[in-house]
Every structure is written in C-alpha cells, then in structure tokens.
C-alpha positions in Angstrom: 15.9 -37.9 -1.0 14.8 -38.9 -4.6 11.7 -38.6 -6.0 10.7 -42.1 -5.5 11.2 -42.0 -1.7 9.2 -38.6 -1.6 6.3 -40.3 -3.0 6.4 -43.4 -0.7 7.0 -41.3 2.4 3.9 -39.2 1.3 1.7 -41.9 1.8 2.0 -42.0 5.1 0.8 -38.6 5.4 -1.2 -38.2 2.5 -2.4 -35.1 3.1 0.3 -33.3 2.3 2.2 -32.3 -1.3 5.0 -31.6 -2.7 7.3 -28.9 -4.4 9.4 -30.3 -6.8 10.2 -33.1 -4.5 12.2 -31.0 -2.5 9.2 -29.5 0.3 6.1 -30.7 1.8 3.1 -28.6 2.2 -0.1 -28.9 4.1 -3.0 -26.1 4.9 -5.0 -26.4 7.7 -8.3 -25.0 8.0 -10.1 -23.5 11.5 -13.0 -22.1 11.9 -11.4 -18.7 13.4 -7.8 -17.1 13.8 -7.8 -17.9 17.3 -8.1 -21.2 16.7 -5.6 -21.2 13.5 -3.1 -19.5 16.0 -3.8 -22.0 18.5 -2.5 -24.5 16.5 0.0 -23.1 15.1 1.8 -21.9 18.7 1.3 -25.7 19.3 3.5 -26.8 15.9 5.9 -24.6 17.4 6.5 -26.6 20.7 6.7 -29.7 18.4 9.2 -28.0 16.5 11.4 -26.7 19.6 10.9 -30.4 21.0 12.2 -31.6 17.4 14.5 -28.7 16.5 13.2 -29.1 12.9 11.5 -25.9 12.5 8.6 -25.8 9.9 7.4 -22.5 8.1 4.4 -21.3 9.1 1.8 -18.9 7.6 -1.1 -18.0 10.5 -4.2 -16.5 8.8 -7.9 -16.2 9.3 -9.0 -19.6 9.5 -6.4 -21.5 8.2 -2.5 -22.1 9.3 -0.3 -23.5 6.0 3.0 -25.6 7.1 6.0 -26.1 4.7 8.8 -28.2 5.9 11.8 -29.2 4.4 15.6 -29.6 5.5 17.3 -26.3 5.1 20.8 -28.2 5.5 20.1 -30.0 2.2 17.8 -28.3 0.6 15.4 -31.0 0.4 13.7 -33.5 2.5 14.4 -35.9 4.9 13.2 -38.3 6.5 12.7 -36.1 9.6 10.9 -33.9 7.5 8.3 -37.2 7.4 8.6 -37.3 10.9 7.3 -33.9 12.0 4.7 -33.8 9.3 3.5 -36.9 11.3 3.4 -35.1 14.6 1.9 -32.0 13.3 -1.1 -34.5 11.8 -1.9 -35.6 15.2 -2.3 -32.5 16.3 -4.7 -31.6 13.6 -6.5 -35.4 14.4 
C-alpha cells in the first residue's frame, strides 16, 4: 500500500498511527488488567473470525494492537478492516 493510501485509510480510524507506513498502532487504555485482558481475549475472537491476527501487548491498564500483513510486509486493506472491528469493540 503506498503512503498516500495509508493516510487516507487512517482517517477512517483516526485513532490509530503509523510506522513507516508499513504498521498501524493503537493503545488502549482500561482502568484495570482485568479489564485490558478482557479486551484483548475479545480482539482475539475478531482475529480467529478474520484470520488476520494483530499483535497484542496486555498490561496493567492498557492493551496496545499493531497490525500489519505479515505476507507483505506492509498493510492492507484488511489491515483497515480489523482496526475497524477492534474500534467497535473499544466504542
């Protein structure tokens, strides 16, 4: 995906960034681990359901998600996609 796309496809989830154009990050913050874990098991059905399977660090309070397509070593539009769905659950 070029650079140009990355930007227009990150204004539909504007919450997130990027690295390099090439991954999409976004933290999410809880008030407890319980709840950040929570959450995260929750990405992880989305991501079985998808089979597009985010990166996921779980810690006190917060859960950060990093997606990109390991295939091409960039981003996708998929990659759009699942950052949607993830957003939602966060809504």
């Amino acid at each position: 995906m070029e650079p140009a796309d990355v930007e227009r496809y990150l204004g539909k989830v504007e919450a997130w960034n990027h690295a390099n154009h090439r991954r999409i990050a976004r933290t999410f913050v809880f008030p407890n681990f319980v709840h950040a874990l929570a959450f995260a098991n929750e990405v992880g059905e989305i991501a079985e359901a998808e089979g597009h399977h985010p990166d996921l660090l779980v810690a006190w309070g917060r859960v950060e998600v990093t997606i990109w397509t390991h295939k091409v070593n960039g981003l996708t539009e998929s990659d759009f996609i699942l950052a949607a769905k993830i957003d939602r659950l966060a809504a």
